[in-house]
C-alpha positions in Angstrom: 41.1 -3.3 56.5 38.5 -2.0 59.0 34.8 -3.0 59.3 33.7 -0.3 58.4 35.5 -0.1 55.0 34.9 -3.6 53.9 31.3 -2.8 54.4 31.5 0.3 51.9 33.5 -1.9 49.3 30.7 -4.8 49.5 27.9 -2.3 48.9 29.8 -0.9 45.8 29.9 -4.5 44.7 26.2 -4.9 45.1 25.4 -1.9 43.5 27.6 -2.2 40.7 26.1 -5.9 40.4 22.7 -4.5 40.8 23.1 -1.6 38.0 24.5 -4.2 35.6 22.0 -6.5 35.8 19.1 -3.8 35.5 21.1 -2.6 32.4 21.4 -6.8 31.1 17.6 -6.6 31.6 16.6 -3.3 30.1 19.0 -4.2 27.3 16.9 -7.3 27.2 13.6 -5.8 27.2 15.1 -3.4 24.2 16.0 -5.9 22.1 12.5 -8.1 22.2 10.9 -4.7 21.5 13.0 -4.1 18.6 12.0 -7.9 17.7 8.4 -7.3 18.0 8.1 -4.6 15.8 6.7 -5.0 12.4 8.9 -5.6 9.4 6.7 -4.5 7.6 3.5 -2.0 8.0 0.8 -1.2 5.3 -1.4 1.1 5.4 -5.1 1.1 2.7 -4.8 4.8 1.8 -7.9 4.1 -0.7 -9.7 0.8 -1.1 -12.5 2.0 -3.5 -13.5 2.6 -7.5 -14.6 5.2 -9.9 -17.5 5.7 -7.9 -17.0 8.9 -6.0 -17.7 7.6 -2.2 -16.5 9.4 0.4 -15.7 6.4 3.2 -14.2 4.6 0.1 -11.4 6.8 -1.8 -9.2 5.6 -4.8 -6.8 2.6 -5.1 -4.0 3.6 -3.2 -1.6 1.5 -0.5 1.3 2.8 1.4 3.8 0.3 2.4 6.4 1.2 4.7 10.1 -1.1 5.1 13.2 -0.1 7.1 12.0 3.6 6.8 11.5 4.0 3.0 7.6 4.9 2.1 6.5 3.1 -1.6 3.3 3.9 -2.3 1.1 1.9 -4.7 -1.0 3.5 -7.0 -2.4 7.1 -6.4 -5.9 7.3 -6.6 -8.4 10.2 -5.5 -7.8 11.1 -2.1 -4.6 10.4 -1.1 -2.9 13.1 0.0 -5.7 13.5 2.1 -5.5 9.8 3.5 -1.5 10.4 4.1 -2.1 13.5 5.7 -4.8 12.0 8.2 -2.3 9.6 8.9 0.3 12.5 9.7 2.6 11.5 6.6 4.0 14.6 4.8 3.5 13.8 1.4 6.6 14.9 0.5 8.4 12.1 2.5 6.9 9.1 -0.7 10.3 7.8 -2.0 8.5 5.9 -4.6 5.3 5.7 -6.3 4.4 2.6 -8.2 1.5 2.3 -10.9 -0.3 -0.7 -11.5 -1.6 0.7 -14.8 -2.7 4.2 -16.3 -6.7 4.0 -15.7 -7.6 7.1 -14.3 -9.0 5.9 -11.0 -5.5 4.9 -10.2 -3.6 8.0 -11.0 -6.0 11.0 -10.4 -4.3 11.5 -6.9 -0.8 12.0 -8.2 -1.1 15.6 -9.4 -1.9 16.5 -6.2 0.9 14.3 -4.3 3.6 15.7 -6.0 2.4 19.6 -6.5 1.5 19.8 -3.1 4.1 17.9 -1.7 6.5 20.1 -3.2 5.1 23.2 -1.0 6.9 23.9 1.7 4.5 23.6 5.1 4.9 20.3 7.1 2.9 18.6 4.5 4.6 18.8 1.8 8.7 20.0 1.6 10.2 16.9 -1.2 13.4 18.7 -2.0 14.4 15.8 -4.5 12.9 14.4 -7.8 9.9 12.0 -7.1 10.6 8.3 -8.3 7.2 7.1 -10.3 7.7 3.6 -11.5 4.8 2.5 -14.0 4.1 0.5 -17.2 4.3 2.2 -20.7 3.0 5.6 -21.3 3.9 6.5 -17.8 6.7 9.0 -18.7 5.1 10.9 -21.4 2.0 11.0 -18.7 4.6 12.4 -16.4 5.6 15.0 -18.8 1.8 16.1 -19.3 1.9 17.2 -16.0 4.9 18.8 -16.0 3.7 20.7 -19.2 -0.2 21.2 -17.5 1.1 22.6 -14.5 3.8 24.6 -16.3 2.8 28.2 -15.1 1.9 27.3 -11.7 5.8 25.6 -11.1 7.4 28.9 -12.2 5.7 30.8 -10.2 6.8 28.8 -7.6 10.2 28.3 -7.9 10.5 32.2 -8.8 8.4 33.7 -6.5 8.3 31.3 -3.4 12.0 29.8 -4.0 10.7 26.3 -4.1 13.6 24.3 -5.5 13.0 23.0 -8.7 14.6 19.6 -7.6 11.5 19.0 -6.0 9.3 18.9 -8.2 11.5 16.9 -10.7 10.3 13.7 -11.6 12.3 10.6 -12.1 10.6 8.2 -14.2 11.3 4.4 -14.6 9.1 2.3 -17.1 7.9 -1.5 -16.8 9.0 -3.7 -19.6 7.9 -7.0 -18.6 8.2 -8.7 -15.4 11.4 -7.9 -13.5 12.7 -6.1 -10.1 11.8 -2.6 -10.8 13.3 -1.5 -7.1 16.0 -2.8 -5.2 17.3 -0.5 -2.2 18.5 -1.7 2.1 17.0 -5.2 0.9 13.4 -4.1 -0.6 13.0 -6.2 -4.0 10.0 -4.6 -5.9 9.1 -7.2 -8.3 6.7 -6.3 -11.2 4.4 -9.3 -12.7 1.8 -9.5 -15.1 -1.6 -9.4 -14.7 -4.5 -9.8 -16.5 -7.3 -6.5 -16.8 -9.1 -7.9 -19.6 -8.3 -5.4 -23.0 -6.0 -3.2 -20.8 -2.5 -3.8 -21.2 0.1 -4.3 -19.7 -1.4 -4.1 -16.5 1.0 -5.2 -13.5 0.9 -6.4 -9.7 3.7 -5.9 -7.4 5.2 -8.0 -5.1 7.1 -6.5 -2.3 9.8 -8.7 -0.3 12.0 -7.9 2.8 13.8 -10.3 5.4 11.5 -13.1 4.0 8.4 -11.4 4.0 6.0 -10.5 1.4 3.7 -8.3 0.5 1.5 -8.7 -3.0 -0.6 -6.2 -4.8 -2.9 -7.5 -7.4 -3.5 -4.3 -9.4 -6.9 -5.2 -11.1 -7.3 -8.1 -13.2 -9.6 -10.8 -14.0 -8.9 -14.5 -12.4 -5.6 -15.0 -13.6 -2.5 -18.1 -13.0 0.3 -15.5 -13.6 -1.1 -13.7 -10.4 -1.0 -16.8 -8.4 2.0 -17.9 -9.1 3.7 -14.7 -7.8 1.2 -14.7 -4.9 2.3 -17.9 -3.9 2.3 -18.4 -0.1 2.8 -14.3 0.2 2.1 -13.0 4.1 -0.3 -10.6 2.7 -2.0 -11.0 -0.6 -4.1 -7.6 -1.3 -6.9 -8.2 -4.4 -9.0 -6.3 -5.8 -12.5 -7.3 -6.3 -16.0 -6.8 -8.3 -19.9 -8.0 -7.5 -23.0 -7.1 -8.1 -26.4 -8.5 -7.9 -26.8 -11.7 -9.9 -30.1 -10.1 -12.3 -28.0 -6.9 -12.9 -24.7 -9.5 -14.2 -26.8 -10.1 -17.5 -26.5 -6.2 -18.7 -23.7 -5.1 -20.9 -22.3 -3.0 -18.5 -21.9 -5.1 -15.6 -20.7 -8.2 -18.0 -17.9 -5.7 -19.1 -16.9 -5.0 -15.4 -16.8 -8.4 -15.0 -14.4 -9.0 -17.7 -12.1 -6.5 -16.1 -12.0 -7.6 -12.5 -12.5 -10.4 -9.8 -15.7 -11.8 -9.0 -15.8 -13.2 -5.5 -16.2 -16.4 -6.2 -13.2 -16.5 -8.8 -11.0 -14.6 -5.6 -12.2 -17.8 -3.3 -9.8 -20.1 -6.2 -7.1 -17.3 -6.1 -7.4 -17.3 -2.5 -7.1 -21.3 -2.1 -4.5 -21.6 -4.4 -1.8 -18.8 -3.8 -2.7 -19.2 0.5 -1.6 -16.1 2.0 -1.3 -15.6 5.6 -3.9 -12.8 5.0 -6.1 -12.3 2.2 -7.3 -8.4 2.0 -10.0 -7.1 -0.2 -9.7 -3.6 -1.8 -10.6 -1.8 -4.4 -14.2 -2.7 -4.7 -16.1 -2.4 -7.5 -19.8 -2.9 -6.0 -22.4 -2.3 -8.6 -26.5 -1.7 -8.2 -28.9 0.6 -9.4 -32.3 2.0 -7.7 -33.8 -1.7 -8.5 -31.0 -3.7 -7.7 -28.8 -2.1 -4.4 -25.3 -2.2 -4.8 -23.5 -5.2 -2.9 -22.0 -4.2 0.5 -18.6 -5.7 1.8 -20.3 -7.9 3.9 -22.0 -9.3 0.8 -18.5 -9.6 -0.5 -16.8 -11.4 2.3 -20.3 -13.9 2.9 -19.9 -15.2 -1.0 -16.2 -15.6 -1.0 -17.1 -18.1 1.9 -20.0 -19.4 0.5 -17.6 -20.0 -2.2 -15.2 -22.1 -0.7 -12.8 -20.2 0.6 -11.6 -20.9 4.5 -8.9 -18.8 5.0 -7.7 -15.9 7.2 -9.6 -12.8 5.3 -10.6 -9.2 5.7 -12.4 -6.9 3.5 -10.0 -3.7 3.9 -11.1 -0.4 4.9 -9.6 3.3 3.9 -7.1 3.7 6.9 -7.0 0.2 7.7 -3.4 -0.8 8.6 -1.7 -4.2 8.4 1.8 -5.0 10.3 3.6 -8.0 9.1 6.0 -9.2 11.5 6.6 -13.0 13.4 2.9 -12.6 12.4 0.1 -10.7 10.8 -1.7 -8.1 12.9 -5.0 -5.9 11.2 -5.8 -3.1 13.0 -9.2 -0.8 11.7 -8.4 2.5 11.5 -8.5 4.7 14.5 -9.5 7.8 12.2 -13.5 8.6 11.1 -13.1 8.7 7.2 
């Protein structure tokens, strides 16, 4: 064999070498980007009350596993929070409710009329699952019936398909999976919102994570024991100033939900990986100002507890992966 030739066959041995080692490291790079990417992403669609604020919309949290989108009560706002965050809200697969107060369910109307239409926003074109405790499928069937007019016009005169704006209702009896689909388990508990029952929390597992809603309640053992060393554990909370606890009003409140310093015990017992405060129920008058987050977050410390916390924000997102990672929201509310 000439030189020359031998020459030509060692450089197509060093560049077939060369390609498959770039291809052995690219492949390499792939696959520790694939296993750096969250399991697990949540997004706090609303983290406030009743009270009509506009940087703090109503209860609502999206969480998002191996492509499915469950989303967590369905307070005022939300399709507006989805659609900030470029989610069509016809893409939900599931809507869970913690219980039927209004402040909790206001939004849903709106989530699945509009995401029926058929702009980007919107297009379902199958029935939307809503999981919830008792009373949630004759609520469903209100809507249905309110709405009545408006849906035939629709499907008649538009051609929306009326399979999208179907609704498939599951009810809560008791603690048990209520979804189980590419490995999510959606487990329903029991929680305790003072003279509102049942009232549920949620918590979400996948590949050994675990996500865990509180719902509102009062201080309650049934919560903590489901909360039990969860990666994320998102609770609600109320304060207000210590003169204004003494009126009826603010003592009823108080009976419903989770003062700060009752969250620091929750918070020390269950110990999440993150602890996340959300719908806040922050109470004042002209005499006595309403307590800010930072109020919040300084008493649960003062309180006792040490632990990795954040008082959530609307927008704010949390990945959950070989570790937890809160990012603020890159949006103006």
């Amino acid at each position: 064999m000439a030189n020359g030739d031998q020459m030509h066959i060692l450089r197509s041995c060093l560049a077939g070498a060369t390609a498959l080692l770039l291809s052995i490291v690219g492949w390499g790079a792939l696959a520790q980007d694939k296993l750096s990417e969250p399991q697990i992403s949540v997004h706090l669609l609303g983290t406030g009350a009743p009270i009509p604020r506009m940087d703090r919309f109503g209860p609502s949290t999206l969480v998002t596993i191996a492509g499915k989108k469950l989303l967590f009560d369905a307070g005022r706002g939300v399709s507006q929070r989805l659609w900030q965050l470029g989610i069509p809200l016809g893409s939900i697969d599931a809507v869970f409710l913690t219980h039927l107060h209004s402040d909790h369910l206001v939004g849903l109307p709106d989530l699945w009329l509009t995401g029926w239409l058929q702009p980007e926003y919107g297009r379902r074109q199958s029935s939307l699952r809503l999981i919830g405790p008792k009373g949630t499928e004759p609520f469903a069937e209100s809507m249905k019936g309110g709405f009545g007019p408006d849906i035939i016009f629709r499907s008649e005169k538009e051609g929306l398909p009326l399979s999208g704006i179907s609704i498939n209702t599951q009810e809560i009896a008791g603690e048990q999976i209520v979804y189980q689909e590419q490995g999510i388990i959606v487990r329903a508990f029991e929680v305790d919102h003072g003279a509102v029952k049942p009232a549920y929390g949620f918590r979400i597992e996948f590949g050994g994570k675990s996500i865990v809603i509180s719902g509102d309640t009062r201080f309650n053992e049934n919560l903590i024991r489901n909360a039990e060393g969860a990666d994320v554990l998102i609770h609600e909370v109320v304060a207000a100033a210590a003169l204004l606890r003494e009126t009826p009003f603010v003592q009823r409140q108080f009976g419903y939900h989770t003062s700060p310093e009752d969250l620091a015990r929750v918070f020390s017992a269950s110990k999440p990986k993150m602890a996340v405060l959300t719908h806040f129920v922050l109470l004042g008058n002209p005499t006595y100002p309403a307590p800010t987050a930072d109020d919040v977050m300084k008493e649960l410390r003062d309180k006792g507890y040490a632990g990795p916390a954040v008082a959530g924000v609307d927008l704010m997102r949390i990945d959950v992966g070989a570790s937890v990672i809160v990012s603020q929201p890159a949006q103006k509310n």
